[in-house]
MDAnalysis code that builds the backbone (N, CA, C; Angstrom):
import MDAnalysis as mda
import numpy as np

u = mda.Universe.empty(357, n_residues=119, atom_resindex=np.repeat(np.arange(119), 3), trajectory=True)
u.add_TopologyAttr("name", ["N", "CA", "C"] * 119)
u.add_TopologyAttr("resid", np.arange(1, 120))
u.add_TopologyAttr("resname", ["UNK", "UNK", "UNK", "UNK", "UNK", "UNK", "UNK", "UNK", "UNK", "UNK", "UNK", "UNK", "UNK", "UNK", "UNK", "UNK", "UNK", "UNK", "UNK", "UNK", "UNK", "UNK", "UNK", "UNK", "UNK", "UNK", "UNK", "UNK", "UNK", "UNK", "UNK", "UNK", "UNK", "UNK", "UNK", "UNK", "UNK", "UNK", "UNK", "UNK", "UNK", "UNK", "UNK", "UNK", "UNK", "UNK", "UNK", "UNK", "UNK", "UNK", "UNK", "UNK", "UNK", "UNK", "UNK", "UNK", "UNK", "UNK", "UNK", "UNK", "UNK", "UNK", "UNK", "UNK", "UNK", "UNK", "UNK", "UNK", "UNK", "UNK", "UNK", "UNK", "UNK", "UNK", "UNK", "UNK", "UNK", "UNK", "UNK", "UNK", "UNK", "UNK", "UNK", "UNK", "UNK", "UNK", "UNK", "UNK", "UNK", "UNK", "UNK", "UNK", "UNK", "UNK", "UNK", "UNK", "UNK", "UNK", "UNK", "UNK", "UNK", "UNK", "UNK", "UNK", "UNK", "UNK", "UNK", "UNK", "UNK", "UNK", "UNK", "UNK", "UNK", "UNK", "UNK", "UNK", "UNK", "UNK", "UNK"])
u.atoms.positions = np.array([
    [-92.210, 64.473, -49.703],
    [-91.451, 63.249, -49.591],
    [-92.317, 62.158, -48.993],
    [-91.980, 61.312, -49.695],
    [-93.075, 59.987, -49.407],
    [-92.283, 59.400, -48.432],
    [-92.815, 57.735, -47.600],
    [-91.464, 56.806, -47.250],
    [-90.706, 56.080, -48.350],
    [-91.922, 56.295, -49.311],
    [-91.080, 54.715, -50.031],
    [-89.934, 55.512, -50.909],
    [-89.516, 56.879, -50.630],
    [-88.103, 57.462, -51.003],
    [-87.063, 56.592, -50.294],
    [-87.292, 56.446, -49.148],
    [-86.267, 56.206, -47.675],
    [-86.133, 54.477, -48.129],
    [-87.404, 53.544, -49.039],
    [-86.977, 52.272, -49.214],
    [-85.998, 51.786, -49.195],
    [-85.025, 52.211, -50.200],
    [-83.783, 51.764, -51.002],
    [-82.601, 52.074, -49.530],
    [-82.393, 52.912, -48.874],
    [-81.649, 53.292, -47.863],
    [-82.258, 51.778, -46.462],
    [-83.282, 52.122, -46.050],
    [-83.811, 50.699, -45.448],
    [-83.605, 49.377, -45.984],
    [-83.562, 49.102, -47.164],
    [-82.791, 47.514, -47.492],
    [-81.961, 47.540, -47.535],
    [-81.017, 48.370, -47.653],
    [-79.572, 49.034, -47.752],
    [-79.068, 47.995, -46.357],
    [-79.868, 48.891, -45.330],
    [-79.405, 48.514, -44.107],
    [-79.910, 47.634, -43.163],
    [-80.833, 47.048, -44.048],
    [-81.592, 45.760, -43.587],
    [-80.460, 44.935, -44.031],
    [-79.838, 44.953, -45.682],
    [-78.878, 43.862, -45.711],
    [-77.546, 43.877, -45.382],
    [-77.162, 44.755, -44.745],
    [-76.099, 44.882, -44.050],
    [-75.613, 44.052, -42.906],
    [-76.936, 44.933, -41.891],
    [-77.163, 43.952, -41.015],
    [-77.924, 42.606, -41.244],
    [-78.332, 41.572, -41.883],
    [-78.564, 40.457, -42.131],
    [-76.847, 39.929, -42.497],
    [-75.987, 40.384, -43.233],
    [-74.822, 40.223, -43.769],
    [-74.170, 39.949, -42.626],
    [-73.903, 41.160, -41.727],
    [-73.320, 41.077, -40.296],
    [-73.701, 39.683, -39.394],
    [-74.604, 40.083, -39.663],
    [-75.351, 38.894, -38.454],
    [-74.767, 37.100, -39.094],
    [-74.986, 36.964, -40.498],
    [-74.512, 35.996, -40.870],
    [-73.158, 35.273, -40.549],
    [-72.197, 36.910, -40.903],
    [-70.665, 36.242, -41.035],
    [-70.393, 35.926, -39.472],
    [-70.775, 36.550, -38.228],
    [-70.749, 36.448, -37.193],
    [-71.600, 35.001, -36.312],
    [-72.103, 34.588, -37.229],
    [-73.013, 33.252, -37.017],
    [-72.150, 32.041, -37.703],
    [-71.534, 32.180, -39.028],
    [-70.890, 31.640, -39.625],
    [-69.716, 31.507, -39.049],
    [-68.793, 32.127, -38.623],
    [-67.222, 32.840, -37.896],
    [-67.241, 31.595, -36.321],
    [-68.639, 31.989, -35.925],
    [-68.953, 30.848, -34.793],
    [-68.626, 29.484, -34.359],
    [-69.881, 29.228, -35.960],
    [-70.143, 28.214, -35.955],
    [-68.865, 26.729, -36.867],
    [-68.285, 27.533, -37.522],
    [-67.170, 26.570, -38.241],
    [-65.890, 26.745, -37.773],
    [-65.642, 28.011, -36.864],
    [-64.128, 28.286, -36.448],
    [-63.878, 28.065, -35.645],
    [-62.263, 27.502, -35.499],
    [-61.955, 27.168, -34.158],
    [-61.954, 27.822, -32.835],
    [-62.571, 27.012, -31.595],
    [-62.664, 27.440, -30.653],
    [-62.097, 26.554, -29.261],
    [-60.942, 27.002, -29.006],
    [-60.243, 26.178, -28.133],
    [-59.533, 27.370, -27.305],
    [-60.252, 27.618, -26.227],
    [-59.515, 29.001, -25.546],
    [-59.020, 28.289, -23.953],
    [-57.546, 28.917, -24.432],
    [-56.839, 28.589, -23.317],
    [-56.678, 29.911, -22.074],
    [-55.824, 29.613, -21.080],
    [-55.179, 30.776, -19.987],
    [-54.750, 31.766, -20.909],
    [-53.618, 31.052, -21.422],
    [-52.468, 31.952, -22.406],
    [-53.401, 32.755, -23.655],
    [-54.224, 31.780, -23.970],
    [-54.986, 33.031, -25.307],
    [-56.002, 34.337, -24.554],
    [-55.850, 34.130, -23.261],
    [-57.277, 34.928, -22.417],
    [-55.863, 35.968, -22.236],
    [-54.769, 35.817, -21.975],
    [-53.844, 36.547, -21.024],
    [-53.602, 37.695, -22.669],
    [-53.594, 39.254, -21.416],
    [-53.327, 40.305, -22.131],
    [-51.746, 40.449, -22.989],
    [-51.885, 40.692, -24.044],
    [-50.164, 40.507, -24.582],
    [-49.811, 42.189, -24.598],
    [-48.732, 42.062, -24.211],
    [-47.935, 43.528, -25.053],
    [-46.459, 43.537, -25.238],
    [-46.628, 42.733, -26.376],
    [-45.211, 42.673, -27.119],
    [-44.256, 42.021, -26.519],
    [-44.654, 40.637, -25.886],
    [-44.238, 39.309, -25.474],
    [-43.913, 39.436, -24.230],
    [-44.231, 40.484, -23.519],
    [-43.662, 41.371, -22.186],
    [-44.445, 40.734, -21.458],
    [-44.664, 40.690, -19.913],
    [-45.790, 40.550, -18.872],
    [-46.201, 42.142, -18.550],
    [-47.568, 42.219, -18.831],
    [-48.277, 43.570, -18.400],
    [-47.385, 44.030, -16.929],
    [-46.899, 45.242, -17.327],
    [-46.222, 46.139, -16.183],
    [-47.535, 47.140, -15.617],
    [-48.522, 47.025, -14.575],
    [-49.518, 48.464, -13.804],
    [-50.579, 47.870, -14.751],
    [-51.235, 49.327, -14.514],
    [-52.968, 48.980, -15.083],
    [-52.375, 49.347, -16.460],
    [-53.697, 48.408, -17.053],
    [-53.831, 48.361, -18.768],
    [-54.436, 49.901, -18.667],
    [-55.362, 50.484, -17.446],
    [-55.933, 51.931, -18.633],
    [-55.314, 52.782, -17.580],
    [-54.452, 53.138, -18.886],
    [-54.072, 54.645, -17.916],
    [-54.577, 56.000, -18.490],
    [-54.609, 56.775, -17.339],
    [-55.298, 58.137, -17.587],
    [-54.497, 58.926, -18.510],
    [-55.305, 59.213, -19.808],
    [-54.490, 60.251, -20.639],
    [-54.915, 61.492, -20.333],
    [-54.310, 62.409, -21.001],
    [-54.430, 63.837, -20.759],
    [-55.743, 64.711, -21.726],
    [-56.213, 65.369, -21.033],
    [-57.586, 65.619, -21.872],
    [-57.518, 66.317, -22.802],
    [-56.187, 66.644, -23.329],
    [-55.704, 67.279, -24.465],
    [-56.165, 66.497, -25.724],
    [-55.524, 65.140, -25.427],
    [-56.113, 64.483, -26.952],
    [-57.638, 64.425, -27.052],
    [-58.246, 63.935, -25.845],
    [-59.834, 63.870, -26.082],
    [-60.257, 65.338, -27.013],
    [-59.923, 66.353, -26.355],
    [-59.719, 67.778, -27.008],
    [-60.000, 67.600, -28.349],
    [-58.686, 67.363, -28.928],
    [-58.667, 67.692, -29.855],
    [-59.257, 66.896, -30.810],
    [-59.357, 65.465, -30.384],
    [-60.482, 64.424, -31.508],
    [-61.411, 65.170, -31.402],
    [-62.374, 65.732, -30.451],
    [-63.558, 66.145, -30.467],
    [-63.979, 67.081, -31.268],
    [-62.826, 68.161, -31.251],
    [-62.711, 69.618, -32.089],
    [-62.437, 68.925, -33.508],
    [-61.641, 67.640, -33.965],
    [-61.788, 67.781, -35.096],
    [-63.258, 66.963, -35.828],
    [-63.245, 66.022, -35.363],
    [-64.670, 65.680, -35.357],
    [-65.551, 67.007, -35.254],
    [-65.967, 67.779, -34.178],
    [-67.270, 68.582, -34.691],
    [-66.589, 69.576, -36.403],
    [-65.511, 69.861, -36.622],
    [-65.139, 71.106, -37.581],
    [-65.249, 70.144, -38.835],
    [-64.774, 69.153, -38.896],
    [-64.956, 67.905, -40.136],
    [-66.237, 67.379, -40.691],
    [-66.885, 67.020, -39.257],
    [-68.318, 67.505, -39.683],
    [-69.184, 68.405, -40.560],
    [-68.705, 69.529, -39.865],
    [-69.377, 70.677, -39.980],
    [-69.197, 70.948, -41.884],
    [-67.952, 70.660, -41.948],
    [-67.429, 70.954, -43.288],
    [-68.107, 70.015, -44.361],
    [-68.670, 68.703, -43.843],
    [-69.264, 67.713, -45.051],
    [-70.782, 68.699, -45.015],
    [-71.497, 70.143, -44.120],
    [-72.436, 70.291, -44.877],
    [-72.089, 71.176, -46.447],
    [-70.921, 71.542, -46.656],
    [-71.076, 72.276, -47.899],
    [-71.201, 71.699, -48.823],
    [-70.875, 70.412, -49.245],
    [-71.113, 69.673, -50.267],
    [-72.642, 69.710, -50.998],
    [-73.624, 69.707, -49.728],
    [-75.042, 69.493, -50.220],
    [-75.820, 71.113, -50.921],
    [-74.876, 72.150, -49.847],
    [-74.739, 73.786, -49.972],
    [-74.101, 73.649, -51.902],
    [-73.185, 72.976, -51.685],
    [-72.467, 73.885, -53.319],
    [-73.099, 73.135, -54.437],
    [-73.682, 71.635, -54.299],
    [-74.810, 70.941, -55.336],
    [-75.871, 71.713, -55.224],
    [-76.522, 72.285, -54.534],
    [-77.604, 72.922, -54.580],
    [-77.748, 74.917, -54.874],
    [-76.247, 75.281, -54.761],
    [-76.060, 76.619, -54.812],
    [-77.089, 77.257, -55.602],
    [-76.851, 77.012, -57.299],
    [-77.808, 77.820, -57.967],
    [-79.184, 77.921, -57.842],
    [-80.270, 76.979, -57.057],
    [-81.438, 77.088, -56.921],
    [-81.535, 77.659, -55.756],
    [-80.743, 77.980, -54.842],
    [-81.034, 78.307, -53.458],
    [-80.787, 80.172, -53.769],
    [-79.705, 79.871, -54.478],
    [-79.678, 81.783, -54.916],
    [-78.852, 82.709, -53.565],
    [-79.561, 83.632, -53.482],
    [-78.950, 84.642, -52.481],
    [-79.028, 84.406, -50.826],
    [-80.356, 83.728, -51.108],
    [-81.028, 83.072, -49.645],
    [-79.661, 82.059, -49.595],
    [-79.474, 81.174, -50.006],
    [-78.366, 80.114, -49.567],
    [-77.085, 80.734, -49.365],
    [-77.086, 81.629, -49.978],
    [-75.500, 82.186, -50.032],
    [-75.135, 83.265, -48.507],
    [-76.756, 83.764, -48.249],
    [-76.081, 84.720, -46.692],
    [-76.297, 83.501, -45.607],
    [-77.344, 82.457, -46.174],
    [-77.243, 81.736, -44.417],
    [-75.916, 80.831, -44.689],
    [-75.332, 80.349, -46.052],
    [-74.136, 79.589, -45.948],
    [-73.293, 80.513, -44.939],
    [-73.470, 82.405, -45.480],
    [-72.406, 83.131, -45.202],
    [-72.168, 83.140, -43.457],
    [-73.591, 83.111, -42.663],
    [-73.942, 82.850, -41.322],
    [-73.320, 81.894, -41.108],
    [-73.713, 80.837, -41.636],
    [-72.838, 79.593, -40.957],
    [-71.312, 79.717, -41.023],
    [-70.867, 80.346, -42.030],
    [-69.533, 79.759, -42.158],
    [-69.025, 81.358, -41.026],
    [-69.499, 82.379, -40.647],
    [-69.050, 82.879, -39.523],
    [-69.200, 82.340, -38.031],
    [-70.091, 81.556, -38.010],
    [-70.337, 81.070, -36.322],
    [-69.466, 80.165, -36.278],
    [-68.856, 79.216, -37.627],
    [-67.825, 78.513, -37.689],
    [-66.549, 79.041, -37.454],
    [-66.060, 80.032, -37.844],
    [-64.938, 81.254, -37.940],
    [-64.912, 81.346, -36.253],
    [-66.211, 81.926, -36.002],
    [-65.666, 82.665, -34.932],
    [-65.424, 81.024, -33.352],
    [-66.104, 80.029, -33.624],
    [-66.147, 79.044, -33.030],
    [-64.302, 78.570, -33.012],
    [-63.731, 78.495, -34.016],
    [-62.981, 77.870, -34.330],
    [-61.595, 79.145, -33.717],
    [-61.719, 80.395, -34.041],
    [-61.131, 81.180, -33.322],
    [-61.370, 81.365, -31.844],
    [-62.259, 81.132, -31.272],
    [-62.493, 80.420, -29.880],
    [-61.592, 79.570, -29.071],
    [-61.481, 78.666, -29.993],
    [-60.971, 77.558, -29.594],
    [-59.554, 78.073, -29.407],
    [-58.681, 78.622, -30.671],
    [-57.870, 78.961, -30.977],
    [-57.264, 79.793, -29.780],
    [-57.415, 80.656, -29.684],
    [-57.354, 81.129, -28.013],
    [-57.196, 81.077, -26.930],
    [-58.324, 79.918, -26.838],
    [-58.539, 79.186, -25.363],
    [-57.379, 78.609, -25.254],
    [-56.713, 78.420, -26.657],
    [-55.169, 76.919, -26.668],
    [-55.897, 75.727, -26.237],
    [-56.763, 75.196, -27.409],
    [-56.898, 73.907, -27.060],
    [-56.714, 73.498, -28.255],
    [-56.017, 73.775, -29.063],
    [-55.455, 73.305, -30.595],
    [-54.060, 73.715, -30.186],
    [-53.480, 73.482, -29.231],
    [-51.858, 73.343, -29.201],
    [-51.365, 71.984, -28.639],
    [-50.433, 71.768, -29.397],
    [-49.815, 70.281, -29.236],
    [-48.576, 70.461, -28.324],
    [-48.780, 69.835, -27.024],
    [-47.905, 70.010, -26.084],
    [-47.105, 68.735, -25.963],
])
């Protein structure tokens, strides 16, 4: 693999960010900007803020975004596994088979511990 594979992905995201940077320069520079008390003041649903804006949640949800994030993850590698199956052969098929047990048994882990229960 050369770099100039990676080119097309690098202007990709060279013009992205040039794009970004624009509309955010543009958004600036022509839109209105007249900030008052009342536009600074926190809203929630025409109410006056009752206590603190951050309250402590329960580490259950962090939990469980996290667990699904890493398993969702984990799952976008088969795509590149099942395009590539037939050249990889038997070799691809026991380390897929490895992976998809450390996944099994990870996920039954969890399962256990009860941190995939919705309380």
């Amino acid at each position: 693999m050369t770099l100039n594979e990676f080119a097309p992905i690098g202007a990709l995201l060279a013009l992205s960010a040039l794009v970004a940077f624009i509309v955010v320069i543009i958004s600036r520079l022509f839109g209105p900007l007249r900030p008052s008390s009342r536009k600074a003041a926190p809203y929630e649903s025409g109410m006056k803020p009752i206590g603190p804006a951050n309250r402590r949640l329960p580490v259950k949800f962090y939990m469980i975004a996290v667990l699904f994030i890493i398993f969702d993850v984990e799952v976008v590698f088969f795509l590149p596994w099942a395009v590539q199956l037939r050249e990889l052969g038997v070799y691809g098929l026991a380390v897929m088979g490895v992976f998809l047990f450390v996944l099994t048994v990870g996920f039954i882990y969890e399962w256990k511990k009860g941190a995939m229960e919705w309380e």
